[in-house]
DSSP file (Angstrom, degrees, kcal/mol; ACC not computed):
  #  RESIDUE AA STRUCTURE BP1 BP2  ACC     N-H-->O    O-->H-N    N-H-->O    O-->H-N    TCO  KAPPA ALPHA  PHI   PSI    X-CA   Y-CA   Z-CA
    1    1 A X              0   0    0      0, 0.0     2,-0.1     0, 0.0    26,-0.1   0.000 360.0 360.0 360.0 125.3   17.0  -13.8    8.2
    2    2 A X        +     0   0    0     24,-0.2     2,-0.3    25,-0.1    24,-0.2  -0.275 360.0 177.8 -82.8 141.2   14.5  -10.5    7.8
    3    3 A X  B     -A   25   0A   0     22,-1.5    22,-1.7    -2,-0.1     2,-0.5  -0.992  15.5-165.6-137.8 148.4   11.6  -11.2    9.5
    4    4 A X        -     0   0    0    105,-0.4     2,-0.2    -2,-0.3    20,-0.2  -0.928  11.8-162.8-134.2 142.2    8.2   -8.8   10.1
    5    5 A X        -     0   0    0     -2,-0.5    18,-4.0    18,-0.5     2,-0.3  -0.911   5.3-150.4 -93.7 139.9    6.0   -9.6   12.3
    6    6 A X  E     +B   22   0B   0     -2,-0.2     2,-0.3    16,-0.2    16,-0.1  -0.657  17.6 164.2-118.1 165.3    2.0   -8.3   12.9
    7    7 A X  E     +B   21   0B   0     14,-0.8    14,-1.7    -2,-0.3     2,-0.4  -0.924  46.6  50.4-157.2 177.8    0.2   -8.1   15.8
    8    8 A X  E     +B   20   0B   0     -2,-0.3    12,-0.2    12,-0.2     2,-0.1  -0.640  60.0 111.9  74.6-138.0   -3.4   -6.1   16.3
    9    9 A X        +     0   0    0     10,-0.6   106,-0.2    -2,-0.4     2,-0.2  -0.457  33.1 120.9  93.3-160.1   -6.2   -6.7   13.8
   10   10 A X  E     -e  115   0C   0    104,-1.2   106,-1.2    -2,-0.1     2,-0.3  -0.587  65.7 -25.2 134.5-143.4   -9.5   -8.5   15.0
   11   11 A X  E     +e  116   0C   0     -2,-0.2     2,-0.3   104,-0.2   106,-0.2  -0.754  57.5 167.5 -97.0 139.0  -12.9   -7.6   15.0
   12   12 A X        -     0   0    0    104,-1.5     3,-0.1    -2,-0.3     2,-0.1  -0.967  31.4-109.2-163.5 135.8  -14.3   -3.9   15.2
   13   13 A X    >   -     0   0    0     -2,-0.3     3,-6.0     1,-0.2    72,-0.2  -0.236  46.6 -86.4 -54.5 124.9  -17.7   -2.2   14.8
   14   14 A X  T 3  S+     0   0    0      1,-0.3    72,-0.2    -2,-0.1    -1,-0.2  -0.027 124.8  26.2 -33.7 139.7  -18.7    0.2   11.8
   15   15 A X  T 3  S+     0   0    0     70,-1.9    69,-0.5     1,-0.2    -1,-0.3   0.096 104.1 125.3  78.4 -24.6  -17.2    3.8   13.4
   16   16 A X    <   -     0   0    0     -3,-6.0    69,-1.3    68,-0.2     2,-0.3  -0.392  56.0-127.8 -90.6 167.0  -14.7    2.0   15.3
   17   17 A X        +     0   0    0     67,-0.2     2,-0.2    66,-0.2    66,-0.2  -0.736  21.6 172.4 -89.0 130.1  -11.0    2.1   15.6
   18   18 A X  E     - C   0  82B   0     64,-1.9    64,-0.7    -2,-0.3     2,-0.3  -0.953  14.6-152.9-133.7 126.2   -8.1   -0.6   15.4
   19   19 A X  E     - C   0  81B   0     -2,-0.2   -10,-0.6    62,-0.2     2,-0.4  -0.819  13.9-148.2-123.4 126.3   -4.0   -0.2   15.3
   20   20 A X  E     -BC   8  80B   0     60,-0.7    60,-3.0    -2,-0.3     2,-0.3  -0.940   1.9-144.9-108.8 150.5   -1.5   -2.5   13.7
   21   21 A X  E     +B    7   0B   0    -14,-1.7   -14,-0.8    -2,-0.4     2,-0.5  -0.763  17.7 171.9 -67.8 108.0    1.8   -3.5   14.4
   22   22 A X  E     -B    6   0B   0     -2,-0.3    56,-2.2    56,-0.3     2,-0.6  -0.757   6.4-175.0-144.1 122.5    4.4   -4.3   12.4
   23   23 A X  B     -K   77   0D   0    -18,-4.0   -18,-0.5    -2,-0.5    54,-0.2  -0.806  18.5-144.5-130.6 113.9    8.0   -5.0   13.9
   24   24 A X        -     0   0    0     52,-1.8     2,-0.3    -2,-0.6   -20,-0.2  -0.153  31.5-173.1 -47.8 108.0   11.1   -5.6   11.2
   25   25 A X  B     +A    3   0A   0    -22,-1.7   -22,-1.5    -2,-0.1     2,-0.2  -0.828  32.6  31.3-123.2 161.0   13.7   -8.4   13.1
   26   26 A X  S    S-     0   0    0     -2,-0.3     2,-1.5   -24,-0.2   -24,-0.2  -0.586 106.6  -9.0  98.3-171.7   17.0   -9.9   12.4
   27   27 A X  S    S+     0   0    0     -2,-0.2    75,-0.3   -26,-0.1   -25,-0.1  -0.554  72.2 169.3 -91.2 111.1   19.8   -8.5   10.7
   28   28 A X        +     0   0    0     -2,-1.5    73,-0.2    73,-0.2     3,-0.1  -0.348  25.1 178.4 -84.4 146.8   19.0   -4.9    9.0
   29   29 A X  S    S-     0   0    0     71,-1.7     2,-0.3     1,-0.7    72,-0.2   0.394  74.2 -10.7-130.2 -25.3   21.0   -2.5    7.6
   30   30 A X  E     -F  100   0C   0     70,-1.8    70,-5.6     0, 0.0    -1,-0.7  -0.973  54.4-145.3-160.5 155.4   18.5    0.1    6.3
   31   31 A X  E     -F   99   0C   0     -2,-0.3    68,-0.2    68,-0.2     3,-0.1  -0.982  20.1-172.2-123.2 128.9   15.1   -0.1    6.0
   32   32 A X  E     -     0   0C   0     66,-2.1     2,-0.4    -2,-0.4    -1,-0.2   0.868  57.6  -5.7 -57.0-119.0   13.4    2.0    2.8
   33   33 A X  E     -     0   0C   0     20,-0.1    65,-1.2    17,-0.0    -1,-0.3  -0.858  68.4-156.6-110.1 137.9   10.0    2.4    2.4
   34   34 A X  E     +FG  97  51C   0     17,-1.0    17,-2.0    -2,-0.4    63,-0.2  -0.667  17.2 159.8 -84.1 155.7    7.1    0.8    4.7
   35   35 A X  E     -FG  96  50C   0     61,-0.6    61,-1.7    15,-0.2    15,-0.3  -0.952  40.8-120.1-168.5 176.6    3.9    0.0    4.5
   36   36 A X  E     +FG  95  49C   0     13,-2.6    12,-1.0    59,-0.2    13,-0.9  -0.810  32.3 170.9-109.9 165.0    0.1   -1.7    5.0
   37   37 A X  E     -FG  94  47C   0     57,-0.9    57,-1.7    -2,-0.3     2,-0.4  -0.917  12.0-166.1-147.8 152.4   -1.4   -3.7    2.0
   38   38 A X  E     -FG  93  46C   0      8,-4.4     8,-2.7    -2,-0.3     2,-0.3  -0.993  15.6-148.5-162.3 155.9   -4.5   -5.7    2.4
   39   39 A X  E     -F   92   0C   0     53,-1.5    53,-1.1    -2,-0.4     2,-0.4  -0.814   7.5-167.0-111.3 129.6   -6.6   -8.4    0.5
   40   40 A X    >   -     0   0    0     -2,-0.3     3,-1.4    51,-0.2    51,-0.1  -0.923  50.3 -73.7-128.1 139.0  -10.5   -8.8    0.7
   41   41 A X  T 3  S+     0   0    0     -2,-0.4     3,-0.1     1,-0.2    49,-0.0   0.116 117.5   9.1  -3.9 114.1  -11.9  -12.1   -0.7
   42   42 A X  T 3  S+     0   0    0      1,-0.2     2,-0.3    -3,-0.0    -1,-0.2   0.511 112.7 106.5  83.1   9.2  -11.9  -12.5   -4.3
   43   43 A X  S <  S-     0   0    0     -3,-1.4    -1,-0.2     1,-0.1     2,-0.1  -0.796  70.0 -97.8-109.6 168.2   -9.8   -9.4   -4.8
   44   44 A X        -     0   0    0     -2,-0.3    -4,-0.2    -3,-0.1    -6,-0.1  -0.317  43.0-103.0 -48.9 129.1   -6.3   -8.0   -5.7
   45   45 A X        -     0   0    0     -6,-0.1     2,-0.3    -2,-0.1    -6,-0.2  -0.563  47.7-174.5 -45.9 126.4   -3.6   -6.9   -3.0
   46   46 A X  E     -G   38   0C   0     -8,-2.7    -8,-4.4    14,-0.0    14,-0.1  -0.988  29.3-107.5-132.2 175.8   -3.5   -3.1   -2.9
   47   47 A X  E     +G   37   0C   0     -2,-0.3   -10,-0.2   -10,-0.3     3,-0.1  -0.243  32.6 176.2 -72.8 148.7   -1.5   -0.7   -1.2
   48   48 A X  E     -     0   0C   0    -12,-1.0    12,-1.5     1,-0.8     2,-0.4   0.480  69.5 -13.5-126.7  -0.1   -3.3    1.1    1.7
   49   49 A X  E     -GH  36  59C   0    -13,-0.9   -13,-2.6    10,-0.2    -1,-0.8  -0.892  65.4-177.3-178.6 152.7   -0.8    3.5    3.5
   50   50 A X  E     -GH  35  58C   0      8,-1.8     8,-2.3    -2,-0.4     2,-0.2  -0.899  10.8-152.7-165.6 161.5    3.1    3.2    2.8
   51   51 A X  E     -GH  34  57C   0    -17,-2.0   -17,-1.0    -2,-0.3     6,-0.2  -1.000   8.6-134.3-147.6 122.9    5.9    5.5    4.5
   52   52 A X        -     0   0    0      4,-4.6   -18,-0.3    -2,-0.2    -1,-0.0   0.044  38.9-102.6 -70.8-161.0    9.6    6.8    3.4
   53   53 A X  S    S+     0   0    0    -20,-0.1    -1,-0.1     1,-0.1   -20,-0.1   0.552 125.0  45.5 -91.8 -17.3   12.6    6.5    6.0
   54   54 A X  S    S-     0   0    0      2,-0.1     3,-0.1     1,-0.0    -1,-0.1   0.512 131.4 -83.3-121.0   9.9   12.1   10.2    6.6
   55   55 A X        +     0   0    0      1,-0.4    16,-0.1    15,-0.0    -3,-0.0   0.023  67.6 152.5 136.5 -45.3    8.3   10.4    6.9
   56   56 A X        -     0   0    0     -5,-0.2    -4,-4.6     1,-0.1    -1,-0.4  -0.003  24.9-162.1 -60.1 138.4    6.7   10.6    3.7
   57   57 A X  E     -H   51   0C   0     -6,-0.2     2,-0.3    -3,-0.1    -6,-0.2  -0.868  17.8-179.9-120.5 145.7    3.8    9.4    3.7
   58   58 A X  E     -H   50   0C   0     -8,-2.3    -8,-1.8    -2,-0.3     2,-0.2  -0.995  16.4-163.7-135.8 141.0    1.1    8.0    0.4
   59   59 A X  E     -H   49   0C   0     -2,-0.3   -10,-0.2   -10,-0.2     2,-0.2  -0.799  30.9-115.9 -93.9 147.1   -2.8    6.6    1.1
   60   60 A X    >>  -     0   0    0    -12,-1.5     3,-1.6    -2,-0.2     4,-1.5  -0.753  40.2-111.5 -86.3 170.2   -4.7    4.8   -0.9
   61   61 A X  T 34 S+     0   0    0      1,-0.3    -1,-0.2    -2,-0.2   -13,-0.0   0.923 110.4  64.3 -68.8 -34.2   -8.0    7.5   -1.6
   62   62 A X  T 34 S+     0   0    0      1,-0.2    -1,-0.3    -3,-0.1   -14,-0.1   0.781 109.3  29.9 -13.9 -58.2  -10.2    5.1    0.4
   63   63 A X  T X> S+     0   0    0     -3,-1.6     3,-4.0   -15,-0.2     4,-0.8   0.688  88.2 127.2-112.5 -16.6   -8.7    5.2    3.5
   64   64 A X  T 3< S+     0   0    0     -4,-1.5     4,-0.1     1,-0.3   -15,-0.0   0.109  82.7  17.8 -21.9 132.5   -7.4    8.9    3.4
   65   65 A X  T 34 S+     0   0    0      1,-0.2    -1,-0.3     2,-0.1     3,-0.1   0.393 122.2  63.3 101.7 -29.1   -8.5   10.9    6.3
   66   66 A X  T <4 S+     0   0    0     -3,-4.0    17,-1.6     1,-0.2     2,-0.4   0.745  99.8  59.6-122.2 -54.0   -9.4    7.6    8.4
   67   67 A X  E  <  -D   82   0B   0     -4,-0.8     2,-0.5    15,-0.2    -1,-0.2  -0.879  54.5-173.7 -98.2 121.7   -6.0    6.3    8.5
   68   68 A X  E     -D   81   0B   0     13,-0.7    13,-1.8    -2,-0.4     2,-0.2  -0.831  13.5-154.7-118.3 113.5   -2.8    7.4    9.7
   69   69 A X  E     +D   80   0B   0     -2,-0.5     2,-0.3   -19,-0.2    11,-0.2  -0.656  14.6 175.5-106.2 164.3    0.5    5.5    9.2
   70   70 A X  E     -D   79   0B   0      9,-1.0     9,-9.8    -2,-0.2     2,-0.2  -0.999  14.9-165.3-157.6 136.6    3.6    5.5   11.2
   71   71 A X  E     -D   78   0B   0     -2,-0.3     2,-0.4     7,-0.2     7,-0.2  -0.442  10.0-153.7-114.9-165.4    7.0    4.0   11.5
   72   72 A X        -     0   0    0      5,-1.0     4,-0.1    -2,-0.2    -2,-0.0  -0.939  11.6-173.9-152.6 105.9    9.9    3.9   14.5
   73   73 A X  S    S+     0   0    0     -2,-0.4   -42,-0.1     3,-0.1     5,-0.1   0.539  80.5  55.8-118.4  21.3   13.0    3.5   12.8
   74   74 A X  S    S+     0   0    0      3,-0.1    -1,-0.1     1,-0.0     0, 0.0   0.367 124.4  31.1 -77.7  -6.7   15.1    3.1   16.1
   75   75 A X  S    S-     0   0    0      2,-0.2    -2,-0.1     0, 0.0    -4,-0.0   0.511 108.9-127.6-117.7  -9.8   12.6    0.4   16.8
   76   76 A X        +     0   0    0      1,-0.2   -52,-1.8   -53,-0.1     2,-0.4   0.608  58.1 127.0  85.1   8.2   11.8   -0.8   13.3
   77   77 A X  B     -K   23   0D   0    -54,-0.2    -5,-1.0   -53,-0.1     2,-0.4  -0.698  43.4-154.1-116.7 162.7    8.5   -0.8   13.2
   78   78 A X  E     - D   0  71B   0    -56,-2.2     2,-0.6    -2,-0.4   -56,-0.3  -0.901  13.3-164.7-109.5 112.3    5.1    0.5   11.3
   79   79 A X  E     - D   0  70B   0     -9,-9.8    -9,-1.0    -2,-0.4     2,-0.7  -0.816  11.1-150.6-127.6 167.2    2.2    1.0   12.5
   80   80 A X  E     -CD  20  69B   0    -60,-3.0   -60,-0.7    -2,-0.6     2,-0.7  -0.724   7.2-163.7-114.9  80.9   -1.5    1.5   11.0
   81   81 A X  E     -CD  19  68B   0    -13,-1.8     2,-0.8    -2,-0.7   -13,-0.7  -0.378  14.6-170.7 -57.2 110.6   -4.4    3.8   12.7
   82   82 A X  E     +CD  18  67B   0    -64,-0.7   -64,-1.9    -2,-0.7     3,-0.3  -0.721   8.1 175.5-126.3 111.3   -7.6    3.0   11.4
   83   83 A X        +     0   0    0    -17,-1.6   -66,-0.2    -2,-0.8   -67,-0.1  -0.688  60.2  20.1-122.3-178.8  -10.5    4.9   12.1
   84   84 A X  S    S-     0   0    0    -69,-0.5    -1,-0.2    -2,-0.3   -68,-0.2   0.935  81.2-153.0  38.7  52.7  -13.7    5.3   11.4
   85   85 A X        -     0   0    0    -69,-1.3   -70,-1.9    -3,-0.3     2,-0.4  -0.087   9.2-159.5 -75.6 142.0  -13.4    1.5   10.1
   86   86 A X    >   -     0   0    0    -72,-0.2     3,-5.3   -71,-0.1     4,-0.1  -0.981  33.7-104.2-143.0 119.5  -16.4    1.2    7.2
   87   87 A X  G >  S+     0   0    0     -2,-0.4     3,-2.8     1,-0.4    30,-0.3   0.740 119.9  62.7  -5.1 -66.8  -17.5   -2.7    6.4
   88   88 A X  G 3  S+     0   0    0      1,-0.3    -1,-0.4    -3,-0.1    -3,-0.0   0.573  77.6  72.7 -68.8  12.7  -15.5   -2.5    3.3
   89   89 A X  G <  S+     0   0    0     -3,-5.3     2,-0.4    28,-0.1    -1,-0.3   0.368  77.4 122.5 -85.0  12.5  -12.1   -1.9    4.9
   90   90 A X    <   +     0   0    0     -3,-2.8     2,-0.3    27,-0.1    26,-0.3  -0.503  42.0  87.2 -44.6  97.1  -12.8   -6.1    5.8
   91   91 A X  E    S- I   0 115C   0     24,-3.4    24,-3.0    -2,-0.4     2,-0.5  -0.933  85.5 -69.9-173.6 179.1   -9.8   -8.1    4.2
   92   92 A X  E     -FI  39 114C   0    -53,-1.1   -53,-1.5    -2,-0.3    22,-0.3  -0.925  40.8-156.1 -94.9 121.6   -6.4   -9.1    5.3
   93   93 A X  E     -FI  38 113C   0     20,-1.5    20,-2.9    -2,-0.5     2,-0.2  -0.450   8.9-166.1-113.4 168.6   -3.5   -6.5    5.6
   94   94 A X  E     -F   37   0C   0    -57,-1.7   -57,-0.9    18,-0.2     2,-0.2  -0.939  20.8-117.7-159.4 135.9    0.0   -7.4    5.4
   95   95 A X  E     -F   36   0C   0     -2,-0.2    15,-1.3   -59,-0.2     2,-0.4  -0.459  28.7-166.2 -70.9 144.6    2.9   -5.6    6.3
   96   96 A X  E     +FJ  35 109C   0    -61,-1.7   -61,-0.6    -2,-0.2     2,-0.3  -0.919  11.0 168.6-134.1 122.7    5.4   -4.6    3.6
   97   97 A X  E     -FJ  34 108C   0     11,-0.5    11,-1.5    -2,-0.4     2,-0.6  -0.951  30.5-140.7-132.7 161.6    9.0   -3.3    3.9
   98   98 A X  E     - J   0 107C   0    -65,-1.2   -66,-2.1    -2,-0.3     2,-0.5  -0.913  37.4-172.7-109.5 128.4   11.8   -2.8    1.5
   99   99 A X  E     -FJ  31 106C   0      7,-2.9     7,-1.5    -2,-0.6     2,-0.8  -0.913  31.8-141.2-139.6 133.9   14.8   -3.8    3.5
  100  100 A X  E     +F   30   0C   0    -70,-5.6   -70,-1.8    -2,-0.5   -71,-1.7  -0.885  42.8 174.0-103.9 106.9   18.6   -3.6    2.9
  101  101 A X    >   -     0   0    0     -2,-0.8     3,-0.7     3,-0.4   -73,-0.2  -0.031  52.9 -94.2-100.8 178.1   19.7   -7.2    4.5
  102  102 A X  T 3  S+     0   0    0    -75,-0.3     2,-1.3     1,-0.2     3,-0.1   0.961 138.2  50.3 -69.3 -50.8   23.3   -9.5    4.8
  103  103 A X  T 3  S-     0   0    0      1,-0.2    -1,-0.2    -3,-0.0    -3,-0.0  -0.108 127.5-111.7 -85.5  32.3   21.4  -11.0    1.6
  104  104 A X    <   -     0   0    0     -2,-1.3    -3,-0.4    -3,-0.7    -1,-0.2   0.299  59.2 -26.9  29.4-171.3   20.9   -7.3    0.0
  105  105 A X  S    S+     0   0    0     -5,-0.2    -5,-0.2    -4,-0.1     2,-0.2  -0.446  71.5 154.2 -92.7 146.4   17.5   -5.4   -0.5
  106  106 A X  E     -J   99   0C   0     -7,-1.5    -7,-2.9    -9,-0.1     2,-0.3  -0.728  43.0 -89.2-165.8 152.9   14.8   -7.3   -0.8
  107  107 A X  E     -J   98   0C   0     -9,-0.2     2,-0.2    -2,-0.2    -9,-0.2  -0.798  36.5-152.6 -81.4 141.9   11.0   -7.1   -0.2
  108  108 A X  E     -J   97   0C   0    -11,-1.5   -11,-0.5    -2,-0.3     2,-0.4  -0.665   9.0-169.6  -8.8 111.2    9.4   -8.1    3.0
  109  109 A X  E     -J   96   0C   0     -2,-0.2  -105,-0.4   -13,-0.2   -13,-0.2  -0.995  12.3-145.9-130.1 163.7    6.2   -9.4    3.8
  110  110 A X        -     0   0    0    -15,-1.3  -105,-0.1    -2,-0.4     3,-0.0  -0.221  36.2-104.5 -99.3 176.2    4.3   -9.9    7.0
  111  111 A X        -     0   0    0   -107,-0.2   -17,-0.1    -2,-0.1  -106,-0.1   0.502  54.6-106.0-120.4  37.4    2.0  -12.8    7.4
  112  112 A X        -     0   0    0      1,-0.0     2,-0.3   -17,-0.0   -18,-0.2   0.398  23.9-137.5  90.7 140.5   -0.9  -11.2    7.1
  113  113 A X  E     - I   0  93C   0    -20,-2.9   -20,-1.5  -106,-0.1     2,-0.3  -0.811  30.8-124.1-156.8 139.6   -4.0  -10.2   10.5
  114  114 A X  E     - I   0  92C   0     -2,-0.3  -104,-1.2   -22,-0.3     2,-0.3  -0.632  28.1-161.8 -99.8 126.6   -7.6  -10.8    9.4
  115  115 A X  E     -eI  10  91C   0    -24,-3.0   -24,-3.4    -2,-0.3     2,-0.4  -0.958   6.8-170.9-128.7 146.3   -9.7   -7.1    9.9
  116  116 A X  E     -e   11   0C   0   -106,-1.2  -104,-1.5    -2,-0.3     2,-0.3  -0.935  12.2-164.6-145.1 122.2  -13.7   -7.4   10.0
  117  117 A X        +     0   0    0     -2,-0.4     2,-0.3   -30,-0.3  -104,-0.2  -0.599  39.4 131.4 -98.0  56.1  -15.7   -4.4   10.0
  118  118 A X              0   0    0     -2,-0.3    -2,-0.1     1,-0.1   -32,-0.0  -0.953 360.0 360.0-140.6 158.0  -19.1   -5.7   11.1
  119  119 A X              0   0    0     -2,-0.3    -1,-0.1  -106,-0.1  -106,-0.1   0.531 360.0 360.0 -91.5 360.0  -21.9   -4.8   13.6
């Protein structure tokens, strides 16, 4: 059983900086492309930062500039630098990876860390 797990998130002041976590457990055989995705109230999921196995990296134009993602793939994990944090970046992100499993490749999802942008 594929698992990901988040950790960071929480509350953080207009200008300020916050890093998530996100570390792929259980049995793997390759992991594809990672990524962040995030939910504000009364909106659609979208993508905010995704990563290849070898580096490439796509932003959404929003966060370009402010955030900078990064994987481990000896450790399995992704993580998300977010700076210069602006009100609207406020929702709940959720890890995503595309993961080749016992049960073949398959999407991933995390279970989601609440970020709040407010002073």
């Amino acid at each position: 059983q594929v698992q990901l797990v988040e950790s960071g998130g929480g509350l953080a002041q207009p200008g300020g900086s916050l890093r998530l976590s996100c570390a792929a457990s259980g049995t793997i055989v390759a992991i594809y492309v990672m990524g962040w995705y995030r939910q504000a109230p009364g909106k659609q999921r979208e993508l905010v930062a995704r990563i290849t196995s070898v580096g490439s990296t796509n932003y959404a134009d929003s966060v370009k500039g402010r955030f900078t993602i990064s994987r481990d793939n000896a450790k399995n994990t992704v993580a998300l630098q977010m700076n210069s944090l602006k009100p609207e970046d406020t929702a709940v992100y959720y890890c995503h990876a595309d993961i080749w499993g016992t049960a073949g490749r398959s999407d991933y999802w995390g279970q989601g860390t609440q970020v709040t942008v407010s002073s």
